[in-house]
C-alpha positions in Angstrom: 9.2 47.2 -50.8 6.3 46.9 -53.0 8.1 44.4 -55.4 9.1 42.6 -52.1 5.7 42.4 -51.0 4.7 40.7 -54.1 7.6 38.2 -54.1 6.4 37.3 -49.9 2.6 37.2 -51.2 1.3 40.2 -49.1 3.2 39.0 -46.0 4.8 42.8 -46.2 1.4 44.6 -45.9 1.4 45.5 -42.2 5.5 46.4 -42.6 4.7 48.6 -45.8 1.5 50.6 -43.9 4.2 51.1 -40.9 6.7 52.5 -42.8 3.9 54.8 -44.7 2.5 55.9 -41.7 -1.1 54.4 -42.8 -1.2 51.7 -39.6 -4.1 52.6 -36.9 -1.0 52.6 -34.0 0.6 55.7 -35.2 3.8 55.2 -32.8 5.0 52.1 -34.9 5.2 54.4 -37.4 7.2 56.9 -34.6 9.2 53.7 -33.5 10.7 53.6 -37.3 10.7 57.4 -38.6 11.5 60.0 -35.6 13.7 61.5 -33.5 14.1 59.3 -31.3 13.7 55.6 -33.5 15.3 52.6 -33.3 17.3 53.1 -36.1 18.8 56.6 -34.5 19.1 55.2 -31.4 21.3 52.1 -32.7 23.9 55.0 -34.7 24.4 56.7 -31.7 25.0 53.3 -29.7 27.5 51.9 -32.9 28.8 55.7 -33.0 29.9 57.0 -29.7 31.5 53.4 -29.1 33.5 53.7 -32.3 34.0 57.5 -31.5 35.1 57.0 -28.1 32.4 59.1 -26.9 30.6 57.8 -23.8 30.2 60.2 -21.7 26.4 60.4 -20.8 25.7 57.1 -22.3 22.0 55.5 -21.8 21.6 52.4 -23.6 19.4 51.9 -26.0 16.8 49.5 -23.9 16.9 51.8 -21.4 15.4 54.2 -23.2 13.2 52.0 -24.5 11.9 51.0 -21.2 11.4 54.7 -21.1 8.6 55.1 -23.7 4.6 55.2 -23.0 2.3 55.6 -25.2 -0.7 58.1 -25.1 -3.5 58.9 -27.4 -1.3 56.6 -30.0 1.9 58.9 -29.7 5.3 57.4 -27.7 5.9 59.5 -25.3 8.4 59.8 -22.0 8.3 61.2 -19.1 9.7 64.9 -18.2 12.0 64.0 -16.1 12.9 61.3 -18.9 12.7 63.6 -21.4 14.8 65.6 -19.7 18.0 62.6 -19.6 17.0 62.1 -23.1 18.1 65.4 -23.8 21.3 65.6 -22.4 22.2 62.3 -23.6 20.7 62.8 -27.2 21.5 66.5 -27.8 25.7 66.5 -26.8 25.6 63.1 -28.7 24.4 63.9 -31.8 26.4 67.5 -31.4 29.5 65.8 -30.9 29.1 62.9 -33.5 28.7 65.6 -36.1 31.5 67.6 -35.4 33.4 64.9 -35.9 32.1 64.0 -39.5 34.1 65.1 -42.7 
């Protein structure tokens, strides 16, 4: 990214402190890397369609619209949390049980 940022002219600075986990809003850093970030939450959307597995299903900007933030940290909702979990946890159970 470093090299990239050079070839952009520093237009990959706030991107590169993101990713690093050096930006002041810590959950951009939690929207990338955690267990529940965008990238996760798009392999389990591309994966249980491909798997056939939908039972349980919550799209992915639904549980977006399910994030908060507090003291700099996304958080949900128990009751959130708690649909979170059963669609995250059989999901990711599944999905690996069906790996080579």
């Amino acid at each position: 990214m470093n090299r990239l940022n050079k070839e952009f002219h520093g237009k990959l600075e706030v991107a590169i402190r993101i990713f690093n986990n050096q930006h002041p809003k810590r959950f951009l850093h939690q929207l990338v890397s955690s267990q529940l970030d965008v990238d996760r939450l798009d392999y389990l959307n591309r994966d249980s369609f491909f798997t056939g597995v939908l039972e349980g299903k919550i799209g992915p900007h639904r549980i977006i619209k399910m994030l908060n933030i507090a003291q700099g940290n996304l958080v949900v909702e128990e009751k959130e949390f708690i649909r979170l979990k059963v669609y995250y946890c059989p999901s990711t159970h599944v999905l690996a049980g069906l790996s080579p």
